[in-house]
Residue, then its C-alpha position, 0 to 999 in steps of 0.5 A: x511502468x513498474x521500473x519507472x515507480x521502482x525508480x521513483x521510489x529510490x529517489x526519496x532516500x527513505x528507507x521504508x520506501x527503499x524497502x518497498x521497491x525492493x518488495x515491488x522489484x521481485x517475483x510477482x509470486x512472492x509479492x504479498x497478497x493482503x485481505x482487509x482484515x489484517x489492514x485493518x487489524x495492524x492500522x490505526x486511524x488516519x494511518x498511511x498504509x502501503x502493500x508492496x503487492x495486492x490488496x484483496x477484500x476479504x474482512x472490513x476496514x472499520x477506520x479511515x486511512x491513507x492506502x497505496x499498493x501496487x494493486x487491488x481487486x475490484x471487490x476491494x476497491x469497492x469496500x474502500x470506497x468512503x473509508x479510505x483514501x487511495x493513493x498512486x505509490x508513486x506519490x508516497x513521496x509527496x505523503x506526510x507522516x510515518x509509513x507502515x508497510x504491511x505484507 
């Protein structure tokens, strides 16, 4: 499955995605780890937003915005709900506007 989103992510020819399937392609351990608070500290409203890794629940989300990362935790799911859109990271593609990374 994660070759397959990899290969999916090449195909755009976008360079920010690039980077992410580089991000996804590497050691599980060096895949970033990010809490709720730093999200919403470097977003801004209706941002679309995406983590090369996990997302985890520490801190709030106090603005709505677009989210796709490789994975979350339940607890960070929960706090999403109503605040944020989720989307599958092989679906970036098809997503309008300027993505931001952050790791």
């Amino acid at each position: 499955m994660l070759a397959e989103t990899v290969e999916k992510l090449r195909k755009t020819k976008k360079k920010t995605l690039i980077a992410v399937a580089d991000k996804l392609e590497s050691a599980t351990r060096r895949r970033p780890e990010v809490n709720l608070w730093k999200i919403d500290k470097y977003s801004g409203d209706g941002d679309l937003i995406v983590v090369p890794g996990k997302v985890l629940s520490e801190g709030e989300l106090t603005h709505k915005i677009t989210i796709s990362a490789f994975n979350f935790s339940s607890k960070a799911l929960a706090k999403l709900k109503g605040k944020a859109k989720i989307i599958a990271l092989e679906d970036l593609a098809k997503e309008k506007g300027r993505i931001k990374v952050i790791s």
